[in-house]
Every structure is written in structure tokens, then in C-alpha cells.
N, C-alpha and C positions, 0 to 999 in steps of 0.2 A: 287413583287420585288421592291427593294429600286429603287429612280430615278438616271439616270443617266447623269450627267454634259455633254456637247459637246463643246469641244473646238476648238477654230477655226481654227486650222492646219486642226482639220478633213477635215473639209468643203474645205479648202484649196486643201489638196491633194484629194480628189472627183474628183471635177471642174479643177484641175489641166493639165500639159503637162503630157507624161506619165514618172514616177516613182515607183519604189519600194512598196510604198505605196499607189498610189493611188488606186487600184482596193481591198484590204482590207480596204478601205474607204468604198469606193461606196460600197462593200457587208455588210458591218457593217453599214449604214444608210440605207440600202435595209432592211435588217432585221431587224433594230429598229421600220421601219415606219410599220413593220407587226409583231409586237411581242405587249406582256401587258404594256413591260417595260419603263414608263415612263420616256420620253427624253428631257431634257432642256438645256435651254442656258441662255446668259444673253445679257444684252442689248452692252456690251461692248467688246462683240462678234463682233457683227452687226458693231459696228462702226470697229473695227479692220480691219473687211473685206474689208468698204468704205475707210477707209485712206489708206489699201496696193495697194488697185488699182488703186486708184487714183494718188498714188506715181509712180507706175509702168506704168503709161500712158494707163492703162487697164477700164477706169471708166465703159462701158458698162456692160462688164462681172463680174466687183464687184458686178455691181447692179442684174446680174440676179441670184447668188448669193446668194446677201441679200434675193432678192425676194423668191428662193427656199427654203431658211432657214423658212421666216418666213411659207411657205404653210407647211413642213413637221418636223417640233420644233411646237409643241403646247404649250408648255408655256418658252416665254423669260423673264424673271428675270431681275426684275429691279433692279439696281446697289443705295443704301442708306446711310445715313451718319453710320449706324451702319457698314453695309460693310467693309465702308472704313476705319471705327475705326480698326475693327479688321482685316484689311489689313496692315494698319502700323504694327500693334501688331504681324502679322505674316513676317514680313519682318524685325521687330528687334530678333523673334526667330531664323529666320532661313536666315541670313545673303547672302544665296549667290542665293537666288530665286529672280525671278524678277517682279517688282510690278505689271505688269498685272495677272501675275500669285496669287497672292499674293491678287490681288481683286477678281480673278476667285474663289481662296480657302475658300472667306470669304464670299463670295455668296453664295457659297455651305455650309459653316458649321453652318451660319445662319438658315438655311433653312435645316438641319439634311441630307442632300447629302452627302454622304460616297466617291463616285465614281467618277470618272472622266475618258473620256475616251480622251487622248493624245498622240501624237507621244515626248512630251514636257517632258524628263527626270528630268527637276526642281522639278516637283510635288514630285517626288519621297523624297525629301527632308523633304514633309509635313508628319509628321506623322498621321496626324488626319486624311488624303484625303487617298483613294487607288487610283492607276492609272493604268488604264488598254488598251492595243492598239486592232485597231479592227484585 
């Protein structure tokens, strides 16, 4: 099975207060860590997480977090000047996405990632990305 993108609202509503989403979180990352289907991220994930909590006066809990991403994500993606090329290039096609998003598409399309799995409706925008929620 193709790999599939993790972006960081997942991890977010996981680790979260209780919501809507967060328990199709948690089961959607319960059954990735026990499935074939390779699951990734990127480095700009990882920071996403450190700067909300840090914002939010949460710095502990961002970090355990970070830490459980990186123990259950085997491969984070490093973010390149190619990325970013075609991040710009995906943020002058599609005008109303936002440049995180927009580096996350260009990680993945790099790298032949079809998928992405987000509560983030912008994606939808990408034609090239599918996005699917847990």
C-alpha cells in the first residue's frame, strides 16, 4: 500500500482535550502502528507541534508529543529546497491553501505520496494529494 502523509492536527486531536475527533485519532494511529501501511511525516510537523505549545503555555505536553511521534512515525521527511520550490508553485496554483499546507503537499509529491491523512479541508483543494480523515 502507498505511504501515507500524517499531519499534524492528527497528533493534535490524539493527545488532545476530548473532541469530536479525537478518538478517530487515536484509532487511526492505533491501527497504523499495526498495519503494512507505511506512515510518515515531516520535519515541519514536529516543529508545528513545538511552536503550538509553546504558544499555548503547554511546552511539556508538546514535547511528549514530539517524543511519541517520533517513537511511532518511522520515517520523518525532511523538508528541501526542492520542497519549497514546489510549495511556492503549489500556492500560486491554488491560491487559497496555506503555505504549511502547501509544504506538506510538496513533501509528499516529491516523494510520490498520493495521501494524506487530515481533519485540514485546504488539501482538498490539491488535486494531485487525496485526503482522507481517520
Amino acid at each position: 500500500m502507498n505511504p501515507v502523509f500524517i499531519d499534524t492536527n492528527i497528533f493534535m486531536y490524539a493527545a488532545g482535550a476530548a473532541h469530536p475527533h479525537k478518538q478517530p485519532s487515536l484509532q487511526f494511529l492505533s491501527k497504523m502502528s499495526q498495519s503494512k501501511t507505511t506512515v510518515v511525516t515531516n520535519t515541519e510537523v514536529l516543529q508545528e507541534i513545538l511552536y503550538r505549545y509553546r504558544k499555548i503555555n503547554k511546552q511539556p505536553m508538546g514535547f511528549q508529543i514530539f517524543e511519541k511521534i517520533l517513537t511511532i512515525i518511522p520515517i520523518i521527511l525532511p523538508i528541501t529546497k526542492t520542497d519549497m520550490i514546489l510549495g511556492q508553485k503549489l500556492l500560486l496554483k491554488y491560491e487559497k491553501i496555506e503555505p504549511r499546507d502547501a509544504i506538506h503537499a510538496a513533501v509528499m509529491l516529491n516523494r510520490q505520496i498520493k495521501t494524506v491523512c487530515s481533519y485540514d479541508k485546504h488539501f482538498d483543494q490539491i488535486k494531485e494529494v487525496k485526503r482522507i480523515t481517520p
